[in-house]
C-alpha positions as CSV (number, residue, x, y, z in Angstrom):
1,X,0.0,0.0,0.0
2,X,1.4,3.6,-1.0
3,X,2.1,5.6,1.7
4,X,-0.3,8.6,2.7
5,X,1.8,11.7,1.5
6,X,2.6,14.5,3.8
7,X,0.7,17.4,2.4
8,X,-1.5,17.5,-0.7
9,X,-3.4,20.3,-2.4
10,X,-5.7,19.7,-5.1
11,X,-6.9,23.0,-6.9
12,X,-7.2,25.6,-3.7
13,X,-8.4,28.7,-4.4
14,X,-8.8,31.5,-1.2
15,X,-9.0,35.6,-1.5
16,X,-9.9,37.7,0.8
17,X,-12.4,40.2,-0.2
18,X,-12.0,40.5,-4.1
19,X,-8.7,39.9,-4.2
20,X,-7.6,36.8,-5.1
21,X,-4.7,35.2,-3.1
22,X,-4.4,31.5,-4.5
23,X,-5.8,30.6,-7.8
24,X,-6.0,27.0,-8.0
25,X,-3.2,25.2,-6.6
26,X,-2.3,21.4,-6.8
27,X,0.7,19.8,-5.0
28,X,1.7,16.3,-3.4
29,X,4.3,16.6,-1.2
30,X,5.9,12.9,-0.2
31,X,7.2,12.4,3.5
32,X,10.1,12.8,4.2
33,X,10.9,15.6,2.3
34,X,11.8,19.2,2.4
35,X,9.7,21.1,0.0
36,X,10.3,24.9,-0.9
37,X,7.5,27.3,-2.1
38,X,9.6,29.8,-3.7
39,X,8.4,33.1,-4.3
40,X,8.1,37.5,-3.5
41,X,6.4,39.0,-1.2
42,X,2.3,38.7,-2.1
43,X,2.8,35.9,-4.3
44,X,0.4,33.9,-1.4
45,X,2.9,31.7,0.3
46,X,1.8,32.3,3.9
47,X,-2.2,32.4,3.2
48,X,-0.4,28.6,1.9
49,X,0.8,27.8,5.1
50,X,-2.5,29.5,6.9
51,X,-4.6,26.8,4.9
52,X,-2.5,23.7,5.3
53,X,-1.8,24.2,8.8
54,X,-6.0,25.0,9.2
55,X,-5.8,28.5,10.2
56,X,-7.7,29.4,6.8
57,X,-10.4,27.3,5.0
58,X,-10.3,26.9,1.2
59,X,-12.8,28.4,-0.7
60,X,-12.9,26.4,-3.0
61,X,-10.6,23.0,-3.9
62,X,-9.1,20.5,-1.2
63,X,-6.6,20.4,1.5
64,X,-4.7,17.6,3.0
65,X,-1.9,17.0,5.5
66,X,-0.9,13.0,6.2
67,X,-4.2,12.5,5.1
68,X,-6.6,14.6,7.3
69,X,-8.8,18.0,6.5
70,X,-6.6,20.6,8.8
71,X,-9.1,22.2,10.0
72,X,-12.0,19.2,10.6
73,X,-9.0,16.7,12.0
74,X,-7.5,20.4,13.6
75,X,-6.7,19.1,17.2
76,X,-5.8,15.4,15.7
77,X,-3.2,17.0,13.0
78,X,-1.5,19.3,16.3
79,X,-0.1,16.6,17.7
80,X,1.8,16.2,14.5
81,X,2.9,19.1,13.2
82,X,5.3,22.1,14.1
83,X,4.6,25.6,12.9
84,X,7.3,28.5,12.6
85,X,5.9,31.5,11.4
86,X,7.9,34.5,10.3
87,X,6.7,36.6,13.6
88,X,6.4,33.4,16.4
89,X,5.1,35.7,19.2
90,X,7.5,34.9,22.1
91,X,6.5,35.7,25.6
92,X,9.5,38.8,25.6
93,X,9.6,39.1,29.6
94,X,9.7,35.1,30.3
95,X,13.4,33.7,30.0
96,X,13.8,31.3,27.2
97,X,13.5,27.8,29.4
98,X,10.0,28.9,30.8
99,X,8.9,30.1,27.0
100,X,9.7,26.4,25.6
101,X,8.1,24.7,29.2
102,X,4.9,26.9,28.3
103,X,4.5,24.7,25.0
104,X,5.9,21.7,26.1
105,X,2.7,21.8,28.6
106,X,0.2,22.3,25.8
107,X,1.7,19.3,24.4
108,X,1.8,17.4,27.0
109,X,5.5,16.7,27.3
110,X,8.1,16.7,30.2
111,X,10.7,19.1,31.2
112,X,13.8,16.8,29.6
113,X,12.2,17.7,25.9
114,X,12.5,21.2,26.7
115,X,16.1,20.3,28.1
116,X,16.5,18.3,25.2
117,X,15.6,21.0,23.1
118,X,17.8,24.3,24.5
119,X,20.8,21.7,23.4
120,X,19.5,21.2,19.9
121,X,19.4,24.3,18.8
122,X,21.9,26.4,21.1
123,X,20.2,28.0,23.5
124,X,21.5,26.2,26.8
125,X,23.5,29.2,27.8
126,X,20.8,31.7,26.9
127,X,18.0,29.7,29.1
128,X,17.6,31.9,31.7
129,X,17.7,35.1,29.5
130,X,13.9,37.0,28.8
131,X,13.2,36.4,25.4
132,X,13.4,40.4,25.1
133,X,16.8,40.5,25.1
134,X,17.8,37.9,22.5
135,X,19.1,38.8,18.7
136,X,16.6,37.6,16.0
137,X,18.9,34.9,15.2
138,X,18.3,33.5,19.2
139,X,14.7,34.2,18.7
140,X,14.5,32.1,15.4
141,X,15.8,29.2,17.1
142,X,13.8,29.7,19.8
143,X,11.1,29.5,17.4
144,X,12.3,26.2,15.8
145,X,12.6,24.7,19.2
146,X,9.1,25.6,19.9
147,X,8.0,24.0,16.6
148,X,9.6,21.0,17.4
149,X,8.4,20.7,20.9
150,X,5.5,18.3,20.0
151,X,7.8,16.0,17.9
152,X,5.9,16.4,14.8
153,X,6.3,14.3,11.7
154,X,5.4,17.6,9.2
155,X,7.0,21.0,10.0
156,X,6.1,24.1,8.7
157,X,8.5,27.2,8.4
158,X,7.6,30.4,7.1
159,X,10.8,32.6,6.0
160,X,12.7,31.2,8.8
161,X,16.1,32.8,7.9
162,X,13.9,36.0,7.1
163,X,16.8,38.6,8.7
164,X,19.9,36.5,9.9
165,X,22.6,37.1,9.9
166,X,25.0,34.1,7.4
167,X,26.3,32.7,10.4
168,X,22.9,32.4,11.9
169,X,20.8,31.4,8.4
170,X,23.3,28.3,8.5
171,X,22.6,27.2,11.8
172,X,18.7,26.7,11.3
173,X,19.5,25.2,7.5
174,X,21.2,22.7,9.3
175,X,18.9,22.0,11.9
176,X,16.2,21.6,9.0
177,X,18.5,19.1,7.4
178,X,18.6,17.0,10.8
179,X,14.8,17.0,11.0
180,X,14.6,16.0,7.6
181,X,17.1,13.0,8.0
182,X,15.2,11.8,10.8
183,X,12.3,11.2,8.2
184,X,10.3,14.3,9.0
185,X,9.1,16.5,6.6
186,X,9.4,20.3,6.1
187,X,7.4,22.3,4.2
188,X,9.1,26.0,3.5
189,X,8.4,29.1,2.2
190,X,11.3,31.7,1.1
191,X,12.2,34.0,-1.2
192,X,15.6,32.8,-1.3
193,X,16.0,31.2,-4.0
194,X,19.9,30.0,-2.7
195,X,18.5,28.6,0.1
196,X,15.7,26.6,-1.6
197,X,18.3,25.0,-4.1
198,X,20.7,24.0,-1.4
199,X,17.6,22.5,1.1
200,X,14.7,21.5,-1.2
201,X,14.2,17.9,-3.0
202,X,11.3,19.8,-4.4
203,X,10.0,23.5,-5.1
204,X,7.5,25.4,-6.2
205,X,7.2,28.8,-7.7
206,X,4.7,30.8,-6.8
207,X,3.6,34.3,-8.5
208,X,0.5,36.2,-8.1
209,X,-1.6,33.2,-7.2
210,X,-0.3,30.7,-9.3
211,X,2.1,27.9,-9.4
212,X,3.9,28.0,-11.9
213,X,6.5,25.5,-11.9
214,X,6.4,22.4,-9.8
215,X,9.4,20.0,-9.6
216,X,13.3,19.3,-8.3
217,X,15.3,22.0,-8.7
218,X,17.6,21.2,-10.8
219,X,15.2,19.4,-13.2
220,X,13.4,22.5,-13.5
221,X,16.4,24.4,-14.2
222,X,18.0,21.5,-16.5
223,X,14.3,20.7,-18.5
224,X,13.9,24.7,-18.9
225,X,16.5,26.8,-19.3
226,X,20.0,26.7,-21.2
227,X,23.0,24.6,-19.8
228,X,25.1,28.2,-19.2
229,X,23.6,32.0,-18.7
230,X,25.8,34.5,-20.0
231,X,26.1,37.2,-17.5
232,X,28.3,40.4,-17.8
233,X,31.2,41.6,-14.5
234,X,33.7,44.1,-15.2
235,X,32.9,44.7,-18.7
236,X,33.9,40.8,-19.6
237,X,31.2,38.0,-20.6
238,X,31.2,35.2,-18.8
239,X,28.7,31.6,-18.7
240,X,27.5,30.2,-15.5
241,X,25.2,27.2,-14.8
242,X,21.3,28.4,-14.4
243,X,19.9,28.9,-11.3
244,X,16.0,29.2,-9.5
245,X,16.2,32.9,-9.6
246,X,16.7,32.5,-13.5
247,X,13.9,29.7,-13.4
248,X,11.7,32.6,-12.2
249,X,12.7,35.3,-14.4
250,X,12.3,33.0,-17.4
251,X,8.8,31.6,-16.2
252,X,7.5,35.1,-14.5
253,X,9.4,37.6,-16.4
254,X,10.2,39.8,-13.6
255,X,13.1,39.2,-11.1
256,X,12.1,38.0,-7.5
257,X,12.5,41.2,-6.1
């Protein structure tokens, strides 16, 4: 028997008022994978995320994660997913350690997960520190510990590098990579397209609504666009292998930003 795949969308359409925000989008997203919906600001990513995680009802079309309605199955499908959004809403005046105990109680878990936690993603030192005073890169781990608090089986992030510093973007790509080699799955929206190509075993490009590309990376790339770009530094020509960004120009034909 196939197994149930971790998220599936099957022509969604939602807008609020008369504007449109997602015009009929289909995906299948297998478990154990890290998928990327790529695109700018607008383009709908986190009214995505709002529907799959059952914050948002479709208004048309269907929505699935490991085989439940996310907003029917809502309190059956929490105890196995993670959400990160791009603005978590910490508890600034509680220290770190009583933030992550907060959740751990909603999810019914002991004090060694949060313990267990703090270590994974850094924060052992910073425990007894108010949330208030941490950088944005300690909060997003903060965040990401949080997430994983329940042990989910499907994790959502929504621009969780959104701000960091290099130093701190690496650290959570990595810790996405360890969820993801545990067999979890991680479904992640960005505008980074670097990111997405170094993470993702699949993407999708969203613009104004619409996906309009759906695939591995460097498929897309491969099945779309020339072997070399020619691009122009210091006066000289030079070739370069294609990336997403050029994937989006090509299919959009605007530049992500």
């Amino acid at each position: 028997m196939n197994e149930i795949p971790a998220l599936e969308m099957h022509e969604v359409q939602r807008a609020y008022g008369s504007l449109p925000a997602l015009r009929g989008v289909s995906l299948t997203v297998p478990q154990g994978t890290v998928f990327g919906l790529l695109g700018p600001n607008g383009a709908g990513k986190t009214t995505t995320i709002r529907l799959l995680t059952g914050q948002l009802r479709p208004h048309a079309g269907q929505v699935r994660v490991l085989g439940l309605d996310p907003v029917a199955s809502s309190r059956e499908l929490s105890r196995k997913i993670g959400v990160m959004l791009e603005e978590p809403g910490h508890y600034e005046r509680l220290p770190v350690r009583s933030n992550l105990r907060f959740f751990a109680r909603l999810h019914g878990v002991g004090a060694e997960r949060v313990e267990e936690l703090l270590a994974l993603v850094g924060l052992c030192g910073k425990a007894g520190e108010p949330v208030g005073r941490l950088s944005r890169g300690m909060r997003q781990r903060l965040a990401l510990a949080r997430a994983l608090v329940g042990s989910p089986r499907v994790l959502f992030l929504d621009e969780p590098t959104a701000g960091l510093d290099p130093h701190a973007a690496r650290g959570v790509r990595r810790l996405i990579e360890e969820f993801c080699g545990g067999q979890g799955t991680v479904f992640l929206t960005t505008h980074f397209m670097e990111e997405a190509e170094e993470l993702c075993h699949q993407v999708g490009i969203l613009d104004q609504g619409r996906l309009v590309a759906l695939g591995n990376p460097q498929d897309l790339c491969r099945e779309t666009l020339p072997e070399q770009i020619e691009t122009v530094r210091g006066g000289r020509r030079l070739l370069r292998p294609p990336g997403l960004e050029d994937l989006f120009v090509h299919l959009t034909g605007r530049s992500l930003e």
